[in-house]
Backbone as a printed PyTorch tensor [residue, N CA C, xyz], in Angstrom:
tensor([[[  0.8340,  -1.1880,   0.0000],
         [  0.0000,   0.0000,   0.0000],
         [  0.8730,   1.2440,   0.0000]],

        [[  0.8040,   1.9460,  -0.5030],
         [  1.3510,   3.7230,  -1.0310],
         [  1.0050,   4.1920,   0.4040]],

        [[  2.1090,   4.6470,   0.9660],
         [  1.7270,   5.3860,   2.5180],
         [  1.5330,   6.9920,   1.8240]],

        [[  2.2600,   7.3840,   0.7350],
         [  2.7920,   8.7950,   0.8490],
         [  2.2280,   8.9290,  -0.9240]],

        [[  1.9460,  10.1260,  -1.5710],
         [  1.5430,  10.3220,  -2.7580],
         [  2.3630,  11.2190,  -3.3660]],

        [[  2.7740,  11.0140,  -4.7080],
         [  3.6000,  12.2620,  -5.4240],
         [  3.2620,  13.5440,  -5.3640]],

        [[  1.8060,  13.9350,  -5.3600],
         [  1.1810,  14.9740,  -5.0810],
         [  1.5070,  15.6950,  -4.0640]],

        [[  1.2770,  14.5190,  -2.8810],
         [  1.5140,  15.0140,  -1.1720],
         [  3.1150,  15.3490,  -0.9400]],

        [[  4.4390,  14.8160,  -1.7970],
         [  5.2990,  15.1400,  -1.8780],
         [  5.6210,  16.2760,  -2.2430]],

        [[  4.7570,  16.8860,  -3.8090],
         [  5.2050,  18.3750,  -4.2880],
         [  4.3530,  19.2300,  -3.7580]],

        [[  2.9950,  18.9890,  -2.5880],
         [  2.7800,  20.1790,  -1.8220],
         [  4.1410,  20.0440,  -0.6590]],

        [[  4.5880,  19.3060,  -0.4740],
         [  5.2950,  19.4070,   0.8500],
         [  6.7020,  20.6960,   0.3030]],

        [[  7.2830,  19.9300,  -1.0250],
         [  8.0550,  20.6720,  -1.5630],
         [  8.0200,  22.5230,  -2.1600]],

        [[  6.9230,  22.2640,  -2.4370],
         [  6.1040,  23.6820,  -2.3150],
         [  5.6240,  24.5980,  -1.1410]],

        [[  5.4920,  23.7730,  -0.3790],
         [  5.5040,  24.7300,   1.3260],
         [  6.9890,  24.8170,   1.5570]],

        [[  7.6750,  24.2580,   1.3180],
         [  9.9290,  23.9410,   1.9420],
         [ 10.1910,  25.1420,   0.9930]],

        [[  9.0320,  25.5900,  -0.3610],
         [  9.7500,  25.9540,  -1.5240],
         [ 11.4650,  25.9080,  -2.2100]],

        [[ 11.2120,  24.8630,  -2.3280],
         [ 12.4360,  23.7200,  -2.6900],
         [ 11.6780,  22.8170,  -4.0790]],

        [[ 13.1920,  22.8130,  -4.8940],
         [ 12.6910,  21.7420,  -6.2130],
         [ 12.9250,  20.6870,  -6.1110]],

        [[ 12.4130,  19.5680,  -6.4770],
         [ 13.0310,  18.2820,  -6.4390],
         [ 12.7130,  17.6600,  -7.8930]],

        [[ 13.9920,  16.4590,  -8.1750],
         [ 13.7760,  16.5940,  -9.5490],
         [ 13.2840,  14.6070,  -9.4400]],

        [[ 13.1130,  14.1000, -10.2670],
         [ 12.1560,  13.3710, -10.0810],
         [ 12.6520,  12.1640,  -9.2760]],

        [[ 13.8320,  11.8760,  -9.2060],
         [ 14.6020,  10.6900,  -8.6900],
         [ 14.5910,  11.5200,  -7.2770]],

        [[ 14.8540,  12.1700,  -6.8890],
         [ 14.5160,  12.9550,  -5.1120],
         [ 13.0740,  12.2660,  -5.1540]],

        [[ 12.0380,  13.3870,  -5.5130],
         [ 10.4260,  12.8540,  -5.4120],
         [ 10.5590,  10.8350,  -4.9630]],

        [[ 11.2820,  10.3400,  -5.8200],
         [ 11.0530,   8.6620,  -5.7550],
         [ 11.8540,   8.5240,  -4.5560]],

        [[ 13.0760,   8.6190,  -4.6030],
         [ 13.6430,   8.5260,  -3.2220],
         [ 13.0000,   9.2230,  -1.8830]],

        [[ 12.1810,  10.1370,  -1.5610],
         [ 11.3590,  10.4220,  -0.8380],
         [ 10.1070,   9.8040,  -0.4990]],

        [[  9.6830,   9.7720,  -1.3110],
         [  8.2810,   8.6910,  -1.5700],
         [  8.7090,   6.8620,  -0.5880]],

        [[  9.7300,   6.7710,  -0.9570],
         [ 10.0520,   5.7350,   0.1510],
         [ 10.4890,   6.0090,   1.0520]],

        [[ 11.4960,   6.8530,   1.2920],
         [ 11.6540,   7.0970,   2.7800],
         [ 10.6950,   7.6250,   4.0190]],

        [[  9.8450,   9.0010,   3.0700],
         [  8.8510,   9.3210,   4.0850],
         [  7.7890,   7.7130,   4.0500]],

        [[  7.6220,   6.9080,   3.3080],
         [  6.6230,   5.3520,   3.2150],
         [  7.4120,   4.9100,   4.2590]],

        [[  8.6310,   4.6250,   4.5690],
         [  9.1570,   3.7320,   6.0180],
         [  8.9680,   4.9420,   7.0010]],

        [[  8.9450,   5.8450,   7.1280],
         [  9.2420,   6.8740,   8.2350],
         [  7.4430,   6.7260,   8.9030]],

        [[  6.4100,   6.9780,   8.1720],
         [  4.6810,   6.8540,   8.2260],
         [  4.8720,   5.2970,   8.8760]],

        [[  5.3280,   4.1730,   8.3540],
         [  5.0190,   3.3810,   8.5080],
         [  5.5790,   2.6050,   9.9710]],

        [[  6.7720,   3.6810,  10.1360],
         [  7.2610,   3.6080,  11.7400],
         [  6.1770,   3.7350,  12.7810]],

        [[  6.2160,   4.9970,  12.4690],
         [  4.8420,   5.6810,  13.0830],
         [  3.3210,   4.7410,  13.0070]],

        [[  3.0890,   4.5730,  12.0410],
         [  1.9250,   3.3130,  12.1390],
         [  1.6820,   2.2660,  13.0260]],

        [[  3.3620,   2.0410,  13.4870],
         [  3.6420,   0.6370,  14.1650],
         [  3.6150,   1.0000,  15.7880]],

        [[  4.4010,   2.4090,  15.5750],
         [  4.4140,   2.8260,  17.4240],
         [  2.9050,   3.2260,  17.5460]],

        [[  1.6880,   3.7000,  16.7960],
         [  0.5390,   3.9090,  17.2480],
         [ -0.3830,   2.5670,  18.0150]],

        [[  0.4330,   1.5290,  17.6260],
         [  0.0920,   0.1570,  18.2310],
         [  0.2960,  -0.2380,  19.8610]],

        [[  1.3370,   0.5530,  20.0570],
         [  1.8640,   0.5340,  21.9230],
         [  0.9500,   1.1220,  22.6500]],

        [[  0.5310,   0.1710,  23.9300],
         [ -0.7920,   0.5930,  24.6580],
         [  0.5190,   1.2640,  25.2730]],

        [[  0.4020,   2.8220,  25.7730],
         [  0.5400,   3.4020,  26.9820],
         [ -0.2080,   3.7320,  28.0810]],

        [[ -1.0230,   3.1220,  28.1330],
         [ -2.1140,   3.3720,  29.2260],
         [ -1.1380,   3.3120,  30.6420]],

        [[ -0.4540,   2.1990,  31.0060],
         [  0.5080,   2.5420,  32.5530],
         [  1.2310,   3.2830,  32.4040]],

        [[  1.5250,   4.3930,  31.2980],
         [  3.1100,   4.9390,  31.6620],
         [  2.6450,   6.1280,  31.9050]],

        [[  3.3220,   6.8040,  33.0170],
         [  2.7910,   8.1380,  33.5790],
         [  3.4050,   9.2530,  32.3380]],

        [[  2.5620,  10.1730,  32.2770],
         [  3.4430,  11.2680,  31.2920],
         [  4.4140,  12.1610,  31.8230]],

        [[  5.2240,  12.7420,  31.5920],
         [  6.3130,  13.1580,  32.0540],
         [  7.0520,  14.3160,  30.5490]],

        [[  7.1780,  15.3180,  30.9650],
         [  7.9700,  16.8030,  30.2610],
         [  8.9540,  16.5860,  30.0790]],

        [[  9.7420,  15.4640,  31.2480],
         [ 11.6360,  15.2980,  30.6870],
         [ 11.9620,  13.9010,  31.3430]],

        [[ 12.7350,  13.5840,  30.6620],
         [ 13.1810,  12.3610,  31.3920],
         [ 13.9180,  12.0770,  31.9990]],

        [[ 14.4320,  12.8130,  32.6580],
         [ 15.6930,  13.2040,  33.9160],
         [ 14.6310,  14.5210,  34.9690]],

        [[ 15.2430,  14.3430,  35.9280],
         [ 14.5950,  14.8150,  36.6070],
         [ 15.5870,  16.5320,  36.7470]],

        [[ 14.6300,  17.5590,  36.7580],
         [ 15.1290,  18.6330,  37.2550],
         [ 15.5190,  19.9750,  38.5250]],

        [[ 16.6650,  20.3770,  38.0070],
         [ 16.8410,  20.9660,  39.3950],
         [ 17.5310,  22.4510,  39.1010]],

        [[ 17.3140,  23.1920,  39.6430],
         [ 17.7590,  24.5010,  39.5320],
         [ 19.1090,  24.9630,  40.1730]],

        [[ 19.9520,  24.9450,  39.2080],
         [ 21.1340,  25.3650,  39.2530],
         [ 22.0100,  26.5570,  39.5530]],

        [[ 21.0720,  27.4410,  39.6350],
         [ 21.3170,  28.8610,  39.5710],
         [ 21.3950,  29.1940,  41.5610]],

        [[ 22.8760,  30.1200,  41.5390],
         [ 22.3170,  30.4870,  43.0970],
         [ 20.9650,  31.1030,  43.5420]],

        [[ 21.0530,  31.5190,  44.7910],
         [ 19.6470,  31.5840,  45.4080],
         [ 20.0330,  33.3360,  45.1810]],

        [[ 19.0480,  34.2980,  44.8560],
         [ 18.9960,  35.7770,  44.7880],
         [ 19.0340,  36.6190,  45.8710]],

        [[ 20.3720,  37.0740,  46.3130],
         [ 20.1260,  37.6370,  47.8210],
         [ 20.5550,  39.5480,  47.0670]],

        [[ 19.9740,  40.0610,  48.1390],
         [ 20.2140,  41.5790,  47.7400],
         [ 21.8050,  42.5410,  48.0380]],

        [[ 22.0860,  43.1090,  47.3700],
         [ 23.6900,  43.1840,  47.7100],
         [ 23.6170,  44.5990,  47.5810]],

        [[ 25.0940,  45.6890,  47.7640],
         [ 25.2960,  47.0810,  47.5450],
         [ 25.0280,  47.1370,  45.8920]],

        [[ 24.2940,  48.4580,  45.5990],
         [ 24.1770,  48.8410,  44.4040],
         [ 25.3190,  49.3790,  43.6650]],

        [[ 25.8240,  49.5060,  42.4140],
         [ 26.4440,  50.3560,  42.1130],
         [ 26.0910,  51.9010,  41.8180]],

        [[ 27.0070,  52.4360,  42.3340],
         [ 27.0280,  53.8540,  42.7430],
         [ 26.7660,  54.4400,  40.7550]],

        [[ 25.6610,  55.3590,  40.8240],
         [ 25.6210,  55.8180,  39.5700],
         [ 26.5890,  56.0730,  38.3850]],

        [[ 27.1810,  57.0800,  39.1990],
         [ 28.9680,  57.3780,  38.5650],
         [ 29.7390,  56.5140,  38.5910]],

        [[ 29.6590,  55.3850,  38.6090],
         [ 30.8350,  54.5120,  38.6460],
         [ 30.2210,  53.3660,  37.2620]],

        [[ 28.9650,  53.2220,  37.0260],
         [ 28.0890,  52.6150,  36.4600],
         [ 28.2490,  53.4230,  35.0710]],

        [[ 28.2340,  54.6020,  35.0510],
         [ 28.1800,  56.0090,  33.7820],
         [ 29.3470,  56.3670,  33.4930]],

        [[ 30.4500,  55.4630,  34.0710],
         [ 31.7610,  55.9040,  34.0400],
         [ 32.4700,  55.8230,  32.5370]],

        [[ 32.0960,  54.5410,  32.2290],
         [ 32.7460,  54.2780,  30.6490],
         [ 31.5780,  54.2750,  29.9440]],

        [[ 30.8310,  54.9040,  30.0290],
         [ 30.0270,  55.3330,  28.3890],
         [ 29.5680,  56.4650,  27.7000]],

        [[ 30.1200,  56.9510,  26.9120],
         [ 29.7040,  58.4050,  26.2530],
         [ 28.1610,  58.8880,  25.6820]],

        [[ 27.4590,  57.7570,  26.0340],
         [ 26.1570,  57.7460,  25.1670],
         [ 25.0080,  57.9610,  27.0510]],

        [[ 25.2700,  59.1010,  27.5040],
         [ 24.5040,  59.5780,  28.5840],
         [ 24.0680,  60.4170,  28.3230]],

        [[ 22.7050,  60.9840,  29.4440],
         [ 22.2470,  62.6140,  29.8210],
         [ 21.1180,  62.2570,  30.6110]],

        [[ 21.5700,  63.1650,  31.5820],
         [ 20.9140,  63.5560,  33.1880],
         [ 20.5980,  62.2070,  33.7760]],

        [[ 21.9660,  61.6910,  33.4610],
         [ 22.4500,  60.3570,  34.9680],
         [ 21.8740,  58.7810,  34.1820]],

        [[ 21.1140,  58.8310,  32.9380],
         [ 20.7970,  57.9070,  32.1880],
         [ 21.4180,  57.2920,  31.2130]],

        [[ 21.4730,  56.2240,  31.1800],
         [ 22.0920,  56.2000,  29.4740],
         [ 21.4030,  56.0560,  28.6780]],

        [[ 22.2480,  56.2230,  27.4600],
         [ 21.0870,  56.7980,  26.2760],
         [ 20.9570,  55.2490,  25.1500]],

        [[ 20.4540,  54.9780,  24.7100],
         [ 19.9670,  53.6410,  24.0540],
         [ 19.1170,  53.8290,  22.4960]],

        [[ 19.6070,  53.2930,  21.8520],
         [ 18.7380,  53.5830,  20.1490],
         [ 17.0430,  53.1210,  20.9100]],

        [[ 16.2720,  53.6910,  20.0450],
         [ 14.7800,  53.7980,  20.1340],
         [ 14.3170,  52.3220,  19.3190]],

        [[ 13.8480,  51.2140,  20.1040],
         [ 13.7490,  50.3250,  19.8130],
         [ 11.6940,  50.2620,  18.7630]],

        [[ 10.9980,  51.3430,  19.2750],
         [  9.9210,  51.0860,  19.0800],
         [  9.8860,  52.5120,  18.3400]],

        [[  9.0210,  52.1530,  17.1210],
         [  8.5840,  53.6750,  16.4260],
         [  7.0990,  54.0220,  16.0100]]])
C-alpha cells in the first residue's frame, strides 16, 4: 500500500519551496513510506501505565539563590560610556 503520494510530496516541496527533480520525489516517496510506517507501528503501543512526564531526567535549579547586595554607585556605572544625559544612558529607540 502507497503510505505517501507524489502529489503530497510536491505540496510538501512547495511549502519547503524547494525543487526536487524526479529521482529525489522517488527517493522520498520511500523514505517518508518507512518513516509513516514507523509511526503506524508505534501507534500500536498501549501506553495506558506509563505516567506522562515533560523530561526524562529529573530537574533541578542550578542557579544560586537571589540575595540583595550594595548597588552600584551611579557614577561609577556612567563611568565608561559616552552615550549619557541627566544620569541615564542613552539607548537607540527600539519602538517607532
Amino acid at each position: 500500500m502507497e503510505k505517501i503520494k507524489r502529489e503530497e510530496i510536491g505540496y510538501l516541496a512547495k511549502l519547503a519551496a524547494i525543487s526536487l527533480t524526479e529521482e529525489e520525489i522517488e527517493s522520498l516517496k520511500v523514505d517518508l513510506g518507512k518513516i509513516i510506517s514507523y509511526i503506524d507501528r508505534l501507534q500500536t503501543i498501549s501506553t495506558e501505565d506509563v505516567e506522562p512526564t515533560s523530561h526524562i531526567l529529573p530537574l533541578s535549579n542550578v542557579f544560586r539563590k537571589d540575595s540583595r547586595g550594595k548597588s552600584l554607585e551611579r557614577e561609577k556605572a556612567m563611568a565608561n560610556t559616552p552615550y549619557k544625559k541627566d544620569g541615564y544612558f542613552l539607548v537607540p529607540r527600539v519602538i517607532k
